[in-house]
PDB file with one MODEL, atoms N, CA, C and O in Angstrom:
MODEL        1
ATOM      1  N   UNK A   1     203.504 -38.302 209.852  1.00  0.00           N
ATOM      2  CA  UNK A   1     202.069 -38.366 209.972  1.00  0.00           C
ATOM      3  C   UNK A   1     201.438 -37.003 209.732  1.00  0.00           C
ATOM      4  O   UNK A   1     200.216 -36.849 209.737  1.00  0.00           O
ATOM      5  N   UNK A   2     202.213 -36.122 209.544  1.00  0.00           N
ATOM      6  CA  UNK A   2     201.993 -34.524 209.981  1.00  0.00           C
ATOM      7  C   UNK A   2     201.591 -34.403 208.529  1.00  0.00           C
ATOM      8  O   UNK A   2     200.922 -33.470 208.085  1.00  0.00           O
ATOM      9  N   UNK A   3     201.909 -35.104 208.045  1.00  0.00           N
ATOM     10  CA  UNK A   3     202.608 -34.277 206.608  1.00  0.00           C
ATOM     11  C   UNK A   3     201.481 -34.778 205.654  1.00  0.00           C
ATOM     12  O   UNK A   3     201.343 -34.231 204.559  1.00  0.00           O
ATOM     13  N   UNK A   4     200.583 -35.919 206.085  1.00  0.00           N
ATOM     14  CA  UNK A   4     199.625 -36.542 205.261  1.00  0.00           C
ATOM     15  C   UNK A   4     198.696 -35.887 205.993  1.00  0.00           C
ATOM     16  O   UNK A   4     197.960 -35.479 205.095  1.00  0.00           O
ATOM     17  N   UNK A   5     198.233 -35.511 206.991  1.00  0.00           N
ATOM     18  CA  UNK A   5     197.139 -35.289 207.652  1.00  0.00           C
ATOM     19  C   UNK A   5     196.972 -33.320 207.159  1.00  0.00           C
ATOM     20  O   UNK A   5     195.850 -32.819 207.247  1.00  0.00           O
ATOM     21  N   UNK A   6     197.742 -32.755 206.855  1.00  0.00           N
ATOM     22  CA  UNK A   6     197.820 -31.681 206.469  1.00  0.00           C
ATOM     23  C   UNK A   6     196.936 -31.247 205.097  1.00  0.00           C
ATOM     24  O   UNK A   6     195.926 -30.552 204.985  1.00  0.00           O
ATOM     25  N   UNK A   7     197.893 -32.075 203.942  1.00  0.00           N
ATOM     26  CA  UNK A   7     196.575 -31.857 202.490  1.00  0.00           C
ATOM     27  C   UNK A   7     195.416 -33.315 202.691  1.00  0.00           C
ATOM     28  O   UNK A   7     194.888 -33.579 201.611  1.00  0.00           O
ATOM     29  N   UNK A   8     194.938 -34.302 203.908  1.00  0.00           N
ATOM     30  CA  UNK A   8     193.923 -34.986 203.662  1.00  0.00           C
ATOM     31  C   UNK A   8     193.064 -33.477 204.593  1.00  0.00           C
ATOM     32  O   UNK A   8     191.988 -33.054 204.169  1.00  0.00           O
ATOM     33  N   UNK A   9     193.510 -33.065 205.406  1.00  0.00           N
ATOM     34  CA  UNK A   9     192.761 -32.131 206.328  1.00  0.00           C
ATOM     35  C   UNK A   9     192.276 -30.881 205.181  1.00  0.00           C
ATOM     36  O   UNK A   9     191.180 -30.395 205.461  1.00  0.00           O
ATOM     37  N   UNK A  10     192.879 -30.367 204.064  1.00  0.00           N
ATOM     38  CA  UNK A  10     192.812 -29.197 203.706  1.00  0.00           C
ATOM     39  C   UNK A  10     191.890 -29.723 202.152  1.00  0.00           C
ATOM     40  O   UNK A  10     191.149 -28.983 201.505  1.00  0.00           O
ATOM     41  N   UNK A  11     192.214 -31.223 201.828  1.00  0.00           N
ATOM     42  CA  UNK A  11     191.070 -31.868 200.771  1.00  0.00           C
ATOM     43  C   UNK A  11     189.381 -32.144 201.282  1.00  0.00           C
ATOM     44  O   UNK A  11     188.340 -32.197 200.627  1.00  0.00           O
ATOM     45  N   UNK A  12     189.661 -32.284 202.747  1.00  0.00           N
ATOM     46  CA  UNK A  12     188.055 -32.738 202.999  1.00  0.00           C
ATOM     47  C   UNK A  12     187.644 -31.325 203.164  1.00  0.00           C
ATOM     48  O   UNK A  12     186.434 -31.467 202.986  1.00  0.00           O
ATOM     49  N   UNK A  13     187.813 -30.049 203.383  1.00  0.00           N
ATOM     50  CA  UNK A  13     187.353 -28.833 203.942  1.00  0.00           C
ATOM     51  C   UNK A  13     187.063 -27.955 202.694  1.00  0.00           C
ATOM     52  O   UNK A  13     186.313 -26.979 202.679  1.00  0.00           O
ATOM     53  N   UNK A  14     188.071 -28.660 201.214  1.00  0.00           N
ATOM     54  CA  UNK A  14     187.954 -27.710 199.845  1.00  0.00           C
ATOM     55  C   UNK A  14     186.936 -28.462 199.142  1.00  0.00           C
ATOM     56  O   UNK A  14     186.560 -28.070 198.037  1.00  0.00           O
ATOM     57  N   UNK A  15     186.549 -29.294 199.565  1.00  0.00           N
ATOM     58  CA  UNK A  15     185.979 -30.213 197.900  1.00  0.00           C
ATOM     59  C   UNK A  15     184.282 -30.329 198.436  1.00  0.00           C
ATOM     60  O   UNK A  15     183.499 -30.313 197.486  1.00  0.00           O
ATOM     61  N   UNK A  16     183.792 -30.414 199.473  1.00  0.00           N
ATOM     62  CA  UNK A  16     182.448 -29.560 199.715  1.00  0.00           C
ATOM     63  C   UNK A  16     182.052 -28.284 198.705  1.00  0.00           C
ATOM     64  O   UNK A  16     181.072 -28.156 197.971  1.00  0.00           O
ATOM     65  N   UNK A  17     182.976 -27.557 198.900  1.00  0.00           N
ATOM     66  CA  UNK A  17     182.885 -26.558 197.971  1.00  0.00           C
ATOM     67  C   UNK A  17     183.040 -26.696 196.604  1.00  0.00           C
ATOM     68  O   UNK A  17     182.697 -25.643 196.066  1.00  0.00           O
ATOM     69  N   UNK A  18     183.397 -27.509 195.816  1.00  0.00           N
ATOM     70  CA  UNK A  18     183.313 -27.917 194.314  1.00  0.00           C
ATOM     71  C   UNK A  18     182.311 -29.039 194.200  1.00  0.00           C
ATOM     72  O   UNK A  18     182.208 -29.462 193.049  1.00  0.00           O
ATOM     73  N   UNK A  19     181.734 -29.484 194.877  1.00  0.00           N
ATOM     74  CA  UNK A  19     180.432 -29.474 194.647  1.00  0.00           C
ATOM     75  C   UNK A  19     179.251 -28.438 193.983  1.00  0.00           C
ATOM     76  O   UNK A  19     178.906 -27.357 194.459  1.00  0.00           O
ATOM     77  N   UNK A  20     178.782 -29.023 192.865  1.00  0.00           N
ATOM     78  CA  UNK A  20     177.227 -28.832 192.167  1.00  0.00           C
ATOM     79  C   UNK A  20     176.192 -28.597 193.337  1.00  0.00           C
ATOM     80  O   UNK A  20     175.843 -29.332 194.261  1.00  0.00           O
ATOM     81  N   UNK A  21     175.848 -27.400 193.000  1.00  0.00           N
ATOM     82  CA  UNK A  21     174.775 -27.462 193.883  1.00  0.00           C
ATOM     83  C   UNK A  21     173.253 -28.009 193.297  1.00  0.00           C
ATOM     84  O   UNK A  21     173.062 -28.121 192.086  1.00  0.00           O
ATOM     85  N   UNK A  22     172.404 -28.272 194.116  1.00  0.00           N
ATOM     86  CA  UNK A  22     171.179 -29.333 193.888  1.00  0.00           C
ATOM     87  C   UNK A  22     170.207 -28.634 192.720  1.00  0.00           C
ATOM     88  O   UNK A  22     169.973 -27.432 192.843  1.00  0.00           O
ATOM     89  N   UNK A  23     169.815 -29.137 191.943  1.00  0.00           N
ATOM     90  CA  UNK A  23     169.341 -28.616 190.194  1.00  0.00           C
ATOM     91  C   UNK A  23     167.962 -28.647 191.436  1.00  0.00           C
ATOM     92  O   UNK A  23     167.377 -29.534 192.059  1.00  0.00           O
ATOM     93  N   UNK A  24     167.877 -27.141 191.348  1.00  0.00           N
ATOM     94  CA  UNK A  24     166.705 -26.909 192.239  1.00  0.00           C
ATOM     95  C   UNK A  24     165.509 -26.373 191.157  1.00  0.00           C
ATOM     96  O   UNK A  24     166.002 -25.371 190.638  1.00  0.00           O
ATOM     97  N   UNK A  25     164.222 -26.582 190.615  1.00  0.00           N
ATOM     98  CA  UNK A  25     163.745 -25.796 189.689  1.00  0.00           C
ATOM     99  C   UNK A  25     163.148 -24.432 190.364  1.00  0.00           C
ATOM    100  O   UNK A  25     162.969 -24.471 191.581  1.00  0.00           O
ATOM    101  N   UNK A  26     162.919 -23.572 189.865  1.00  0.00           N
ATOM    102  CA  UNK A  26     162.230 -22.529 190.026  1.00  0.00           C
ATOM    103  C   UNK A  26     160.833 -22.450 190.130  1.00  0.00           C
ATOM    104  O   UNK A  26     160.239 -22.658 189.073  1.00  0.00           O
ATOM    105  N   UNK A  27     159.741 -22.061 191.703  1.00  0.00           N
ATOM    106  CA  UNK A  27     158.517 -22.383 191.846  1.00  0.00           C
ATOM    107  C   UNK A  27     158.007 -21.970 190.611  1.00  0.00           C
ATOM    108  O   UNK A  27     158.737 -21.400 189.800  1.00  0.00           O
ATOM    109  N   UNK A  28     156.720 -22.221 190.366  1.00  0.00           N
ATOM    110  CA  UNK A  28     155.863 -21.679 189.282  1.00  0.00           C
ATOM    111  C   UNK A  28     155.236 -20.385 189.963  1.00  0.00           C
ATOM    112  O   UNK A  28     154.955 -20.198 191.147  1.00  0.00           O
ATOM    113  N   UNK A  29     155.081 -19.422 188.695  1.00  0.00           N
ATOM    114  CA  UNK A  29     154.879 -18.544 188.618  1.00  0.00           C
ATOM    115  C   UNK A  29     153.073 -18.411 189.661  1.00  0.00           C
ATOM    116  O   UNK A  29     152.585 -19.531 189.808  1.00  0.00           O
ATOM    117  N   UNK A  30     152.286 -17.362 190.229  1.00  0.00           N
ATOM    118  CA  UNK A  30     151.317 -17.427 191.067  1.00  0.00           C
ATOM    119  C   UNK A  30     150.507 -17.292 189.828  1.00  0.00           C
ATOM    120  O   UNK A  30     150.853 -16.647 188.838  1.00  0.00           O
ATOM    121  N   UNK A  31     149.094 -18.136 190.003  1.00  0.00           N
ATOM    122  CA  UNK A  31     148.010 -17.900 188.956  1.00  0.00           C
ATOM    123  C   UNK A  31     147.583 -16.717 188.889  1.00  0.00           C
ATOM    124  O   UNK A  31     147.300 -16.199 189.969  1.00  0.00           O
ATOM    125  N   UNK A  32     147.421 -16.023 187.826  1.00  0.00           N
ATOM    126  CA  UNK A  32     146.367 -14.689 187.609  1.00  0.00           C
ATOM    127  C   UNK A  32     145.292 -15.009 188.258  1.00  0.00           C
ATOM    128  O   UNK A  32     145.254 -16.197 188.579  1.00  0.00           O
ATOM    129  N   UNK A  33     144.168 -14.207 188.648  1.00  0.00           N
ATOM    130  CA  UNK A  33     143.450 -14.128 188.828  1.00  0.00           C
ATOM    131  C   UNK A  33     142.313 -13.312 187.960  1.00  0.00           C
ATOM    132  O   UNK A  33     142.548 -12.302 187.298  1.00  0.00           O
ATOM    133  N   UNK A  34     141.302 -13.820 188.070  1.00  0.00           N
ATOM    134  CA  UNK A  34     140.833 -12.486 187.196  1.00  0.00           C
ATOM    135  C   UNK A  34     139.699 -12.064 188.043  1.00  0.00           C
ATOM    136  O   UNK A  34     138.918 -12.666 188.780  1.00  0.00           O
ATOM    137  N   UNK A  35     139.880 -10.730 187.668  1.00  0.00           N
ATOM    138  CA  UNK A  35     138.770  -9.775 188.693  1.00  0.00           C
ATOM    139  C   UNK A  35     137.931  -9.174 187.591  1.00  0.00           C
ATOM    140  O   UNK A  35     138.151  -8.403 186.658  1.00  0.00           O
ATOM    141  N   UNK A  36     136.476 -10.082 188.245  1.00  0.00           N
ATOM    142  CA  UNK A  36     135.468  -9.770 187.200  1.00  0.00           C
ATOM    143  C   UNK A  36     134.477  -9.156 188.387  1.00  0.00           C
ATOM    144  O   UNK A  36     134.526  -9.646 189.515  1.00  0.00           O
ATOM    145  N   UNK A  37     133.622  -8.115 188.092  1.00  0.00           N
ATOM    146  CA  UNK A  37     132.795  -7.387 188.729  1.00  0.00           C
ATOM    147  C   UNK A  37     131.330  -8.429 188.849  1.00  0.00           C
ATOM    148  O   UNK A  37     131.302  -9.317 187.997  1.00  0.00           O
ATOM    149  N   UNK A  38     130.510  -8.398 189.519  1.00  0.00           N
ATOM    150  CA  UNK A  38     129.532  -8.349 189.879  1.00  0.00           C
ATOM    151  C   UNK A  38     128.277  -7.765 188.866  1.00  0.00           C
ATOM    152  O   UNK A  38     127.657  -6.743 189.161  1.00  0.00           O
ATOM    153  N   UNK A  39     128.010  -8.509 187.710  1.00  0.00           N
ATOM    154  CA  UNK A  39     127.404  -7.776 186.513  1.00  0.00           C
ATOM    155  C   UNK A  39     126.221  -7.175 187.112  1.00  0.00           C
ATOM    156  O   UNK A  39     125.940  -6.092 186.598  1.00  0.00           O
ATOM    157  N   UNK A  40     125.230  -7.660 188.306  1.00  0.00           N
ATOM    158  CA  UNK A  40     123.975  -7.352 189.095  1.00  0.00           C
ATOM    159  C   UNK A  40     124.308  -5.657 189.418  1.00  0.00           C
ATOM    160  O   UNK A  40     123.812  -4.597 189.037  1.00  0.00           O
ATOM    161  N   UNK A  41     125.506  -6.076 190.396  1.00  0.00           N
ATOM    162  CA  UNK A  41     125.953  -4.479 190.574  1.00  0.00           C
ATOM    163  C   UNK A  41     126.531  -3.316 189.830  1.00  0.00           C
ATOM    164  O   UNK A  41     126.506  -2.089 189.931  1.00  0.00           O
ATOM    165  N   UNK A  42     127.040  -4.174 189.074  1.00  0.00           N
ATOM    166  CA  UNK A  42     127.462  -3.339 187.637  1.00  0.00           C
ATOM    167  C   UNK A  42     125.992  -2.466 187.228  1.00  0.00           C
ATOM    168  O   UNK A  42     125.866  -1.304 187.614  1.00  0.00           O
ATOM    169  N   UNK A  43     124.919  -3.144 186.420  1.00  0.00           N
ATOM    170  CA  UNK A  43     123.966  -2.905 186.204  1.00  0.00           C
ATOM    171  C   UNK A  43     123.503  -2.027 187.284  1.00  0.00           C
ATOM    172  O   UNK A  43     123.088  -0.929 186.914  1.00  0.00           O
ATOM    173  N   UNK A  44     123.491  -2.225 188.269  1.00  0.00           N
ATOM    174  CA  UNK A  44     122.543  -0.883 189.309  1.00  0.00           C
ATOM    175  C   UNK A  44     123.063   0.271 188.936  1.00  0.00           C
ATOM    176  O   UNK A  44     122.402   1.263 188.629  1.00  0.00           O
ATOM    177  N   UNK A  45     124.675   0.161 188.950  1.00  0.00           N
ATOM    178  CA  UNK A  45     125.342   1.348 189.139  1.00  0.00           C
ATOM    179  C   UNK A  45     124.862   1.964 187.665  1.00  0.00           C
ATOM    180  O   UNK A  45     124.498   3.139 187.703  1.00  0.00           O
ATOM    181  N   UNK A  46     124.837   1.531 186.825  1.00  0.00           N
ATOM    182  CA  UNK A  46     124.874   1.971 185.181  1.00  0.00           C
ATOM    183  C   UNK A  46     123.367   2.803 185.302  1.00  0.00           C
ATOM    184  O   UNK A  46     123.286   3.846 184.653  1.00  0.00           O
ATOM    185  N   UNK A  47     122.124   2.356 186.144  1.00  0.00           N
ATOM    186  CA  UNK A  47     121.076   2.839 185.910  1.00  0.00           C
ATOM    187  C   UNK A  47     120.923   4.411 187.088  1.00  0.00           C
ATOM    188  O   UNK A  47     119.886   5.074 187.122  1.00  0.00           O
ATOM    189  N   UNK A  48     122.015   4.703 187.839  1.00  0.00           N
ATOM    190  CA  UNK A  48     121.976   5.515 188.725  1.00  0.00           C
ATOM    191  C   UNK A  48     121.619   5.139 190.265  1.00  0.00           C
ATOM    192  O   UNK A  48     121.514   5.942 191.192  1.00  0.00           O
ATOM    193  N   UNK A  49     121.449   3.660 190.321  1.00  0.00           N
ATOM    194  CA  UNK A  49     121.353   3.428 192.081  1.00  0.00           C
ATOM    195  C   UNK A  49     122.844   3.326 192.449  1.00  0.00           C
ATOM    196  O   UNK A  49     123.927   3.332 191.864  1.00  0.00           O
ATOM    197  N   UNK A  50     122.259   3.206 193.997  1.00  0.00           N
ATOM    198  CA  UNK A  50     123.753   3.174 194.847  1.00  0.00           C
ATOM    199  C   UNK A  50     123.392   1.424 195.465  1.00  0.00           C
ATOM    200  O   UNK A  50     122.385   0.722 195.559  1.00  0.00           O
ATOM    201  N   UNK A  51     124.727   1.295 195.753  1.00  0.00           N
ATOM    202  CA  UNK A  51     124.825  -0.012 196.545  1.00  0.00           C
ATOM    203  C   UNK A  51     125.307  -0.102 197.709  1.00  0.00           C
ATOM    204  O   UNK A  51     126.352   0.435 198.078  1.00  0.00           O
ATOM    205  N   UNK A  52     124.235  -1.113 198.688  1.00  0.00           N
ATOM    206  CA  UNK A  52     125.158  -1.010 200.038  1.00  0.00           C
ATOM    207  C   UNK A  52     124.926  -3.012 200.113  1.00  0.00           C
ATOM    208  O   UNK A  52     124.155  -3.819 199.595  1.00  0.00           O
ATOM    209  N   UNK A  53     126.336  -3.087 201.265  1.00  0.00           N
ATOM    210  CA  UNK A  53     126.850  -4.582 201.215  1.00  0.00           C
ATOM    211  C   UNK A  53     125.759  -4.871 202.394  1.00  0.00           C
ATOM    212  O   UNK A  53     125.322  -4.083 203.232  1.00  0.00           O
ATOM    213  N   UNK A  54     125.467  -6.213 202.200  1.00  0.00           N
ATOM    214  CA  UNK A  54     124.542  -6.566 203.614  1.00  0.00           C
ATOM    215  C   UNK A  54     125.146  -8.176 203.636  1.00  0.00           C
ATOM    216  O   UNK A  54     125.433  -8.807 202.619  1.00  0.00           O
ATOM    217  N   UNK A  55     125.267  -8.683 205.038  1.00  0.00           N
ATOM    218  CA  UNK A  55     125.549 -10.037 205.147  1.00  0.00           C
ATOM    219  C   UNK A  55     124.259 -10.485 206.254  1.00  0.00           C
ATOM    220  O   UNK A  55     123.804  -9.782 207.156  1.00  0.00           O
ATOM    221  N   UNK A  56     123.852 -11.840 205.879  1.00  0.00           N
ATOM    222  CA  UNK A  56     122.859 -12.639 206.474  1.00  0.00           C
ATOM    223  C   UNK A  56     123.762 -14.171 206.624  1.00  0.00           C
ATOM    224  O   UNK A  56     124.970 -14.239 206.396  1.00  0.00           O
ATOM    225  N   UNK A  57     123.059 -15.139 206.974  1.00  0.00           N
ATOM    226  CA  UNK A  57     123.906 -16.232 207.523  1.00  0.00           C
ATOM    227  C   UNK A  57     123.800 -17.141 206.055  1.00  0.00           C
ATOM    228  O   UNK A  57     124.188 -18.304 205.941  1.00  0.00           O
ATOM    229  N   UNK A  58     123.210 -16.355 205.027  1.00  0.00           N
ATOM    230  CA  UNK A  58     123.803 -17.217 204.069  1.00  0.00           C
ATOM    231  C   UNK A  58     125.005 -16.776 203.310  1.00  0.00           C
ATOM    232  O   UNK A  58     125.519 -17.346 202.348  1.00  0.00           O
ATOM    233  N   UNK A  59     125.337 -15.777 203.835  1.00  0.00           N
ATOM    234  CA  UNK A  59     126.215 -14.607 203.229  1.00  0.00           C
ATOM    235  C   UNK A  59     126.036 -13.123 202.880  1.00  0.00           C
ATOM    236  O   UNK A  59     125.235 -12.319 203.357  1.00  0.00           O
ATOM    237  N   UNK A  60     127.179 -12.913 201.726  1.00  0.00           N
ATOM    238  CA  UNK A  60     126.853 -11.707 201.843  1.00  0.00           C
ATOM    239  C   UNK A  60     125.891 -10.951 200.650  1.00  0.00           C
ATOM    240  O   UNK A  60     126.063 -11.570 199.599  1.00  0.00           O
ATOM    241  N   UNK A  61     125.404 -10.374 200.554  1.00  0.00           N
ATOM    242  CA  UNK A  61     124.555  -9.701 199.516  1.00  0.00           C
ATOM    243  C   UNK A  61     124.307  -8.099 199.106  1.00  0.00           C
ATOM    244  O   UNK A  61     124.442  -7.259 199.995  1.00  0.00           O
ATOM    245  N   UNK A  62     124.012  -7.761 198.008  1.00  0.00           N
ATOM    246  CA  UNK A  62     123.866  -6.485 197.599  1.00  0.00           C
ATOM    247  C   UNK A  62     122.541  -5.775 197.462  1.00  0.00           C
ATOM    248  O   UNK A  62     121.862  -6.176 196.517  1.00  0.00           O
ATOM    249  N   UNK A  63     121.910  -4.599 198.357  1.00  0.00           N
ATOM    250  CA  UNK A  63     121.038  -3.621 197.981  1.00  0.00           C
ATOM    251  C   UNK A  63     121.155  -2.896 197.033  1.00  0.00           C
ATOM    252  O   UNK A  63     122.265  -2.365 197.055  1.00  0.00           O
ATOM    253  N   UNK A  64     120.348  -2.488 195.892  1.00  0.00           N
ATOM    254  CA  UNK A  64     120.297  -1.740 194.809  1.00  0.00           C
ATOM    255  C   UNK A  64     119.232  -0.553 195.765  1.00  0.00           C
ATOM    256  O   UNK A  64     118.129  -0.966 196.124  1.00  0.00           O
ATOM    257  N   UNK A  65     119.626   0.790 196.095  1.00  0.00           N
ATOM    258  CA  UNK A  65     118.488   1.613 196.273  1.00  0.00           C
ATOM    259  C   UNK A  65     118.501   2.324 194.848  1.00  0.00           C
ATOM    260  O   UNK A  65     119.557   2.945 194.728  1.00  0.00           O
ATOM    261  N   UNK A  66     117.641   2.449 193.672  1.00  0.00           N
ATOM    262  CA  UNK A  66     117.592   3.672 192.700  1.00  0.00           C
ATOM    263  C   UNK A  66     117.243   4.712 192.663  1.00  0.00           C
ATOM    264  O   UNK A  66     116.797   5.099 193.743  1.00  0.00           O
ATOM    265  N   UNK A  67     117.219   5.667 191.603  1.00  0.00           N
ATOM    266  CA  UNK A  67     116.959   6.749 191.940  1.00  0.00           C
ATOM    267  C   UNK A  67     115.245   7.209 192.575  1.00  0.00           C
ATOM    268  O   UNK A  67     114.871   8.084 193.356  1.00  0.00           O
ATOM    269  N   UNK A  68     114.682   6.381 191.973  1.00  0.00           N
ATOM    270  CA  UNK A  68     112.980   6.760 192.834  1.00  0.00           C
ATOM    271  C   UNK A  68     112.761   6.269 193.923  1.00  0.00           C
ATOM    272  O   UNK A  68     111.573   6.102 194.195  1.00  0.00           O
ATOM    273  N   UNK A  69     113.845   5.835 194.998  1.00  0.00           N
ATOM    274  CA  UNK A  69     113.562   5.001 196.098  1.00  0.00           C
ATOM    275  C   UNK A  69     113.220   3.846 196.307  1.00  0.00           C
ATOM    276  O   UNK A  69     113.065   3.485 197.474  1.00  0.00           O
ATOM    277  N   UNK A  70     113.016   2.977 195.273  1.00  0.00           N
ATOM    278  CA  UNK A  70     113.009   1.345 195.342  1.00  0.00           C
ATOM    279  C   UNK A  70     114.032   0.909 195.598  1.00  0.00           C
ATOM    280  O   UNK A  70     114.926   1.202 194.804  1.00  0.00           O
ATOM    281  N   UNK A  71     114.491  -0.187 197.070  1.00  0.00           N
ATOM    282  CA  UNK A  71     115.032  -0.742 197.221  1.00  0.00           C
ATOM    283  C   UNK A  71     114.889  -2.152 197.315  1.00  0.00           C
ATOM    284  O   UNK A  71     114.120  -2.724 198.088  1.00  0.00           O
ATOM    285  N   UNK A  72     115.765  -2.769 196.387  1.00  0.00           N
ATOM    286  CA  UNK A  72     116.254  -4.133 196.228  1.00  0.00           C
ATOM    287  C   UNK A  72     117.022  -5.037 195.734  1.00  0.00           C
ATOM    288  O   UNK A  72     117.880  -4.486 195.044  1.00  0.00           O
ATOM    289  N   UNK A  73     117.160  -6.374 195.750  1.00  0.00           N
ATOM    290  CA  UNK A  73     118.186  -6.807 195.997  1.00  0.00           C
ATOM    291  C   UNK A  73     119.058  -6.751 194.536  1.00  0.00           C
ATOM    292  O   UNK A  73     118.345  -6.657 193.537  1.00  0.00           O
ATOM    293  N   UNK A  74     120.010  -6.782 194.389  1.00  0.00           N
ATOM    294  CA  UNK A  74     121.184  -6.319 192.912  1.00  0.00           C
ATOM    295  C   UNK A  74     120.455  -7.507 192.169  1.00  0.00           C
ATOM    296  O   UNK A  74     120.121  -7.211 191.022  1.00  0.00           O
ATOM    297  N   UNK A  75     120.259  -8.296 192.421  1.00  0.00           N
ATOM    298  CA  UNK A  75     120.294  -9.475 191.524  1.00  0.00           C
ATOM    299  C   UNK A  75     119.033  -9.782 190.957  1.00  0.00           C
ATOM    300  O   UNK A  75     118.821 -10.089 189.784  1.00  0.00           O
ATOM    301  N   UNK A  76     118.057  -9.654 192.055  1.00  0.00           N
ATOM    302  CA  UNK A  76     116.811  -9.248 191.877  1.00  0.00           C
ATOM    303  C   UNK A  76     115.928  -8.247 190.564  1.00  0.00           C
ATOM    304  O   UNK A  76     114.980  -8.440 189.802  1.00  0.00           O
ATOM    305  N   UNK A  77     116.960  -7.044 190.883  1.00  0.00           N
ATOM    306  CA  UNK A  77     116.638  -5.893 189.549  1.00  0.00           C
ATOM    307  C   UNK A  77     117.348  -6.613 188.589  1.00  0.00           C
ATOM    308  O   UNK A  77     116.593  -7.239 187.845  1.00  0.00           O
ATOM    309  N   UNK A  78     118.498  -6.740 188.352  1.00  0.00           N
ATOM    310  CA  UNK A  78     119.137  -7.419 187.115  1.00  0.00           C
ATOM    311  C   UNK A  78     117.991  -8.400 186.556  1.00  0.00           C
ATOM    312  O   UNK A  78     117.527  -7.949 185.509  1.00  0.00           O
ATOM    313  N   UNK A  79     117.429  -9.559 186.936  1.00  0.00           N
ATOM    314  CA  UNK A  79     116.787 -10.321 186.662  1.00  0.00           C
ATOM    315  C   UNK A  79     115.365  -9.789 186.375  1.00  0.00           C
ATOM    316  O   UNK A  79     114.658 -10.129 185.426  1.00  0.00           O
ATOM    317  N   UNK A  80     115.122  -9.088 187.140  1.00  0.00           N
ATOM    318  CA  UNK A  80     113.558  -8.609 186.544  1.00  0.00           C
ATOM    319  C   UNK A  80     114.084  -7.495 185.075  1.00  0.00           C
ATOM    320  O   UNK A  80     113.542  -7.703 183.989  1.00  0.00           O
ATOM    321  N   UNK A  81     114.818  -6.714 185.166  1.00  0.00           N
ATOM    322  CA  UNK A  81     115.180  -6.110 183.885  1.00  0.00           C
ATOM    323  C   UNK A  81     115.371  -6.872 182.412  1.00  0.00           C
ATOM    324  O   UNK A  81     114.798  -6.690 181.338  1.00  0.00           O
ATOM    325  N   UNK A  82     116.518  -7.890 182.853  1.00  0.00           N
ATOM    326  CA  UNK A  82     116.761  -8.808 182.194  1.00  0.00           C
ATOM    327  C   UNK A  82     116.324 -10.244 182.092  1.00  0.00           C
ATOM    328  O   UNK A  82     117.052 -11.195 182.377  1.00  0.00           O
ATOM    329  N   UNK A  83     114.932 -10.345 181.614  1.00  0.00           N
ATOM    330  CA  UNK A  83     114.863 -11.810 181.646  1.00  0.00           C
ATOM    331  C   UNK A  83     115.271 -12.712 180.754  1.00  0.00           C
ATOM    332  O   UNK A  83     115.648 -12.346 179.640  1.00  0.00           O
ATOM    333  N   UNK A  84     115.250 -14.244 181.185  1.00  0.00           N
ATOM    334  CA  UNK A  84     115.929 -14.931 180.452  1.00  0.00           C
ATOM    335  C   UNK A  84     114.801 -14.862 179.237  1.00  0.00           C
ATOM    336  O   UNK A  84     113.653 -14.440 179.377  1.00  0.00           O
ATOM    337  N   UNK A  85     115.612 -15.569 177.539  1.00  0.00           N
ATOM    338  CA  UNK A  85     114.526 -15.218 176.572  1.00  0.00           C
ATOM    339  C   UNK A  85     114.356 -17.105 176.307  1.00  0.00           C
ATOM    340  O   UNK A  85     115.293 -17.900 176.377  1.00  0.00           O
ATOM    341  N   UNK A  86     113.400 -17.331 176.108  1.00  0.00           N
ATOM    342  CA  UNK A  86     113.088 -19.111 175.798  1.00  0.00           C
ATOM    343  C   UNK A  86     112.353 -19.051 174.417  1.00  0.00           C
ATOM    344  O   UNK A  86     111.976 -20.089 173.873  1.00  0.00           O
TER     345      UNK A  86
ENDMDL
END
């Protein structure tokens, strides 16, 4: 009995191991992102104002102060600079 129980004992403990392991694929790669600026603030900065961050409960928002002391909002100057053309 010794003598069978020896290679069935030493077949169940080897052949786990010759097993394939599971065709696992490889996650996908993380999306780029793209980091695009704030063209409002872009624009302040280009004309010589500074910007400071302000949050209200609708969020957050940007002050344009320029160089003659007008302060307002980034998006605000962008839009009055730039209007749409119809």
């Amino acid at each position: 009995m010794a003598a069978y129980c020896l290679p069935l004992l030493a077949a169940v403990t080897l052949l786990p191991g010759c097993s394939r392991a599971p065709n696992r694929e490889a996650p996908p790669p993380p999306r780029a992102t793209i980091g695009m600026a704030n063209p409002a603030d872009v624009y302040c900065t280009q004309i010589g104002g500074t910007l400071s961050a302000k949050k209200n409960d609708q969020g957050q928002y940007s002050i344009c102060t320029l160089p003659n002391g007008e302060s307002l909002d980034s998006w605000a100057l962008f839009r009055r600079d730039h209007p749409v053309q119809k």
